[in-house]
C-alpha positions as CSV (number, residue, x, y, z in Angstrom):
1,X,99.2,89.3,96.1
2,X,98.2,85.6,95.7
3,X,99.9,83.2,93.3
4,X,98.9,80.6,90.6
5,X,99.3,78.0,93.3
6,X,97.7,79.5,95.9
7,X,94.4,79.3,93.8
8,X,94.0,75.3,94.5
9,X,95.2,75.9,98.1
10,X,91.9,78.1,97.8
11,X,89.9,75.5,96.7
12,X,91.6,72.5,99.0
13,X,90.9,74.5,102.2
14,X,88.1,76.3,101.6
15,X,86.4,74.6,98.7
16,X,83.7,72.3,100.7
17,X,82.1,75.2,102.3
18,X,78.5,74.8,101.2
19,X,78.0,77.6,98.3
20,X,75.3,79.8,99.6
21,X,72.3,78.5,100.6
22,X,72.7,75.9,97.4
23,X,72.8,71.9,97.3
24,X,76.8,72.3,96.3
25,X,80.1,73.0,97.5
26,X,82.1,76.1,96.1
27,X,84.0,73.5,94.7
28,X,81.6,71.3,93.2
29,X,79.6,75.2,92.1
30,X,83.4,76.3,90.3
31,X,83.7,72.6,89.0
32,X,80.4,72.4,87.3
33,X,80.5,76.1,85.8
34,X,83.8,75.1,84.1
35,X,82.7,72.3,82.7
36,X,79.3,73.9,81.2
37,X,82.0,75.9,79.7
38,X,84.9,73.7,78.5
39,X,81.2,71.5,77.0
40,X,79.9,74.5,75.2
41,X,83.3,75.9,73.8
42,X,86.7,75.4,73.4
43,X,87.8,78.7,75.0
44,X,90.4,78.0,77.6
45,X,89.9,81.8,78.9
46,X,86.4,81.2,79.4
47,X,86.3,78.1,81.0
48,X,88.8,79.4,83.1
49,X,86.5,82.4,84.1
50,X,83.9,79.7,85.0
51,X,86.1,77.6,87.1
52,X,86.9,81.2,89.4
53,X,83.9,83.4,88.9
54,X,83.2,83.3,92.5
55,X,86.9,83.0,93.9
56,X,86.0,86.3,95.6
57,X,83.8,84.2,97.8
58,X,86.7,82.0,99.1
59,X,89.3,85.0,100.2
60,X,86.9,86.0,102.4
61,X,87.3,84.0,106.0
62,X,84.0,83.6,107.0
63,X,82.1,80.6,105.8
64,X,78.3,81.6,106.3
65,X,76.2,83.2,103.2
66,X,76.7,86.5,102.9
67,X,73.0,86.9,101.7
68,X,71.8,85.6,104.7
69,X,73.0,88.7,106.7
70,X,71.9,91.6,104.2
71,X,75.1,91.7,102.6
72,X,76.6,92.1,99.0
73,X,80.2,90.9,99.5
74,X,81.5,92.3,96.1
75,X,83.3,88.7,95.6
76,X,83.2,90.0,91.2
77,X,85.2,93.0,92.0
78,X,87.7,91.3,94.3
79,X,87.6,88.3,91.9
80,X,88.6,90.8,89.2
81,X,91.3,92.4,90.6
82,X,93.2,89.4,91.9
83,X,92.6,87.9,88.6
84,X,93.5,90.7,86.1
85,X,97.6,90.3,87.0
86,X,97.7,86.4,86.9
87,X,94.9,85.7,83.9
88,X,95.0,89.0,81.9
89,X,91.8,91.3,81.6
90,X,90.0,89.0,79.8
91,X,89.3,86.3,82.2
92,X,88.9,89.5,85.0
93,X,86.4,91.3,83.3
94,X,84.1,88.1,82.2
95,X,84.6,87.7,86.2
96,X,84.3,91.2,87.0
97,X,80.8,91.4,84.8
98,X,79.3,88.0,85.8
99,X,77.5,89.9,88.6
100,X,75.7,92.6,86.5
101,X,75.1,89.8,83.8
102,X,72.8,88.3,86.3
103,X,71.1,91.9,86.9
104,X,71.1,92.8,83.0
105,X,69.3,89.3,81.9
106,X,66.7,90.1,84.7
107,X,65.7,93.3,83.1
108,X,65.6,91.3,79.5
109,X,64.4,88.4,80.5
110,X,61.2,87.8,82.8
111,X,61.8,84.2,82.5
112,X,64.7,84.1,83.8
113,X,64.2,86.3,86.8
114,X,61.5,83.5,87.8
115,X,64.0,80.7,87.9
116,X,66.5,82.4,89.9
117,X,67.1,80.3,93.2
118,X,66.6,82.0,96.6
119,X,69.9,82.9,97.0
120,X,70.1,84.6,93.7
121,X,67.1,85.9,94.4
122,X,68.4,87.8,97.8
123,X,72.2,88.6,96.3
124,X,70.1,90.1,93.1
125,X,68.5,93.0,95.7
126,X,71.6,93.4,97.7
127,X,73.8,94.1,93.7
128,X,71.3,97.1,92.7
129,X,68.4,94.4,91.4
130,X,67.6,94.7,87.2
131,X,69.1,97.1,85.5
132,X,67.7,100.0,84.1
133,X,67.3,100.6,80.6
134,X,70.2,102.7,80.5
135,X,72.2,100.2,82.1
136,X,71.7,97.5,80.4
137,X,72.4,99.8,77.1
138,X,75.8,100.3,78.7
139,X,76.4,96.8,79.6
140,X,75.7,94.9,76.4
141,X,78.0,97.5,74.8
142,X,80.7,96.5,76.9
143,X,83.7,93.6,75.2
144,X,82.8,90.8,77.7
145,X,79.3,91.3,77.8
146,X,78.4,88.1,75.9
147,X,80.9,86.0,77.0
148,X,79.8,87.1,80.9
149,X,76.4,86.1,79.7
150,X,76.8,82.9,79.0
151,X,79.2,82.7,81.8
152,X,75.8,83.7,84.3
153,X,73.7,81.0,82.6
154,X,76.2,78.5,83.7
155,X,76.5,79.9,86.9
156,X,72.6,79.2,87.6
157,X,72.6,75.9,86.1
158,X,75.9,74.7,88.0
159,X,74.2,74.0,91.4
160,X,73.4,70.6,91.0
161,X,72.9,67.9,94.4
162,X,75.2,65.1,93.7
163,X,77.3,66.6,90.3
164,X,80.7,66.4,92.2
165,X,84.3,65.8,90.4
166,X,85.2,61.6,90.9
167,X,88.6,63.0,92.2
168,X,89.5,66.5,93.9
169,X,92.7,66.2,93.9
170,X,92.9,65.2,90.0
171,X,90.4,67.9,89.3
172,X,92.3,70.6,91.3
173,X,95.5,68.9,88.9
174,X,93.6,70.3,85.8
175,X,92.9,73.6,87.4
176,X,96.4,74.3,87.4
177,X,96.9,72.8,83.9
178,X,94.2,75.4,82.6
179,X,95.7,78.6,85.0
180,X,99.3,77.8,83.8
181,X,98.2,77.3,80.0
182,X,95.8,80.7,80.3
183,X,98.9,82.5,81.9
184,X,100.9,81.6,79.2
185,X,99.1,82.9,76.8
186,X,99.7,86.6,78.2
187,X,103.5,85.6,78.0
C-alpha cells in the first residue's frame, strides 16, 4: 500500500516524464489542474483530486504513452483505489469518475468533443468512446458527477507549454500540506 509520503516521491522521480503526447510534464499537467481548482473553489478535496487525477499514470513503470500503443491503462481505477484509504471516497471517486466525465461530456457536448487534443482523442476510443444515453443517465446521477465534471474541464485546459511551478520542491511542500490537511479531515 503506498503512503502520504510516497505520493511526492511519485512526483520527484517520476513527475518530469512528458504527459502523453502533451506540451507538459505529469508534474506541470497535476500542478496546473490543482490550481484551476484551488482558483475556481475553495474545496481542499477537490483540489486535491486535481493535483492526483492521473497518479495512476505514475505507478506504472514505463514512461511512454500508453495511447500510443492501443492501450487504455485504467490509471482512474488504480488512482481510486490507492486513493480511497489515504483521501476518503470523496477525493477517489471524483478520481475514479474523471475518466467517464470525459466520455459523458462528449455525448453532451459536440463542442467539446472537437477540442479534445490528440491524445484525448485516442485514450477517448480506447475508454469505451461517448457514452450512451443510458450511460450518461447513470452517470450524472451518480454523487461526484459534477464535481468530476468540472474536474475533466481542468484536466483539458491544464496542458499548457511553459505553465510550470517557480519551485518543485516548494510546490511538492504544499502537496503534502493539502494530502495531510484532506487526511485529516477523515480523522
Amino acid at each position: 500500500m503506498i503512503a502520504i509520503p510516497d505520493i511526492a516521491e511519485l512526483f520527484r522521480a517520476r513527475g518530469s516524464r512528458r504527459y502523453a503526447d502533451e506540451p507538459v510534464t505529469q508534474l506541470e499537467h497535476a500542478w496546473q489542474t490543482a490550481r484551476y481548482a484551488r482558483e475556481a473553489t475553495d474545496d481542499s478535496e477537490l483540489e486535491l483530486a486535481g493535483w492526483l487525477h492521473d497518479i495512476g499514470h505514475l505507478l506504472i513503470e514505463d514512461d511512454g504513452s500508453p495511447t500510443l500503443r492501443g492501450l487504455d491503462d485504467r490509471h482512474e481505477t488504480s488512482g481510486r483505489l490507492i486513493l480511497a484509504p489515504l483521501f476518503g471516497q470523496r477525493v477517489a471517486e471524483i478520481v475514479g469518475l474523471h475518466v467517464r466525465a470525459k466520455r459523458y461530456l462528449t455525448k453532451v457536448d459536440p463542442d467539446y468533443l472537437r477540442r479534445l487534443s490528440g491524445d484525448s482523442m485516442r485514450s477517448l476510443a480506447l475508454q469505451g468512446g461517448p457514452m450512451t444515453a443510458e450511460e450518461a443517465d447513470v452517470f450524472i446521477c451518480q454523487p461526484a458527477a459534477a464535481d468530476a465534471l468540472a474536474l475533466r474541464r481542468w484536466d483539458d485546459a491544464a496542458k499548457v507549454a511553459g505553465d510550470a511551478p517557480t519551485c518543485v520542491d516548494a510546490s511538492l511542500h504544499d502537496l503534502q500540506i493539502l494530502m495531510r490537511h484532506v487526511a485529516e479531515l477523515r480523522s
